[in-house]
C-alpha positions as CSV (number, residue, x, y, z in Angstrom):
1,X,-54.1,10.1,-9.1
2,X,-58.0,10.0,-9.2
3,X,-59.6,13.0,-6.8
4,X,-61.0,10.9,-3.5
5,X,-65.1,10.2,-3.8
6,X,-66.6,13.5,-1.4
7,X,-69.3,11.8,0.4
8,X,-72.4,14.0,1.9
9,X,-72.9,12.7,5.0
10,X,-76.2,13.5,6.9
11,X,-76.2,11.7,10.4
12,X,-77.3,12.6,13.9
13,X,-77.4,11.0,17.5
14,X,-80.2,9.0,18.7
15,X,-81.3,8.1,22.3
16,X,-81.9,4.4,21.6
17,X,-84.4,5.0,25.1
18,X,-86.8,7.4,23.3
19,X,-86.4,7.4,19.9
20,X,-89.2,5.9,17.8
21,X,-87.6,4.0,14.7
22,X,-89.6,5.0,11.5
23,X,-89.4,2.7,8.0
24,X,-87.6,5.1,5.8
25,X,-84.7,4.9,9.0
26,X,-81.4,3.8,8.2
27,X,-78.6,3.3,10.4
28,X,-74.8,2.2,9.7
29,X,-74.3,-0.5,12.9
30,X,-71.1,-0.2,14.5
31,X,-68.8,-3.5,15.8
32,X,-69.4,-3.1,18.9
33,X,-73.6,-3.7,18.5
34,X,-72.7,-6.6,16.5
35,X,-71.2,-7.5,19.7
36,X,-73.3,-6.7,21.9
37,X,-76.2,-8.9,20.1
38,X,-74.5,-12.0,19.2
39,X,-72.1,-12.6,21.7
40,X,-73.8,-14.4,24.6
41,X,-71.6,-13.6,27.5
42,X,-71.5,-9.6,26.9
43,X,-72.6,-8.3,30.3
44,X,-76.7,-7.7,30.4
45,X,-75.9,-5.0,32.5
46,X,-74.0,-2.8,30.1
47,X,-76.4,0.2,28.6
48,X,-75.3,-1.4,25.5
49,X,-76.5,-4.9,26.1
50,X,-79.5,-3.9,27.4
51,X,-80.8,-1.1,25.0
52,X,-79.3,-1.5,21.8
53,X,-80.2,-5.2,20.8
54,X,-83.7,-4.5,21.6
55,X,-83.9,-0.6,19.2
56,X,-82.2,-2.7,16.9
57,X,-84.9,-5.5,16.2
58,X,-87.8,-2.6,16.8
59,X,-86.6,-1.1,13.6
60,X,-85.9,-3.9,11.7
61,X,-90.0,-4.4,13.1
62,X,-90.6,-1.2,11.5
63,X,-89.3,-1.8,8.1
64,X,-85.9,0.4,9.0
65,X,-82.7,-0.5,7.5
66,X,-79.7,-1.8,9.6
67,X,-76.0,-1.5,7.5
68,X,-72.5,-2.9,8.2
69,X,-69.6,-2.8,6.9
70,X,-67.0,-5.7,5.7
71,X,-64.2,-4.2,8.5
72,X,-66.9,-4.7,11.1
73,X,-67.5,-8.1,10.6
74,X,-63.8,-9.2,10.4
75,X,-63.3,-6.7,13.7
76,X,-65.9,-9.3,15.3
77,X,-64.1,-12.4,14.1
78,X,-60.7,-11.1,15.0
């Protein structure tokens, strides 16, 4: 059996309320902000509806880099 890939993962937390997105910024986006942006009767009173959708389009603004993953996307169909 072939030995399992051993990924280096470097991540850390953001406040979406104070961080400044920079170009070289990448960030893995999670179903739930999928949701959050596209679905038009998620509650604009959530923290999540209101904070996320617009750090999201800053740093797509700034040249940033927004990833998904194939799960997420059927998650959000499902």
């Amino acid at each position: 059996m072939p030995k399992p890939p051993n990924y280096n993962v470097q991540a850390q937390v953001v406040d979406v309320r104070k961080d400044i997105p920079k170009s070289a910024d990448a960030f893995l986006v999670d179903t739930n902000v999928w949701l959050w942006m596209s679905y038009t009767k998620a509650s604009p009173s959530s923290y999540q509806a209101q904070h996320y959708p617009a750090y999201l389009r800053q740093v797509r603004r700034q040249g940033g880099k927004l990833h998904w993953c194939g799960l997420s996307l059927a998650e959000l169909g499902h």
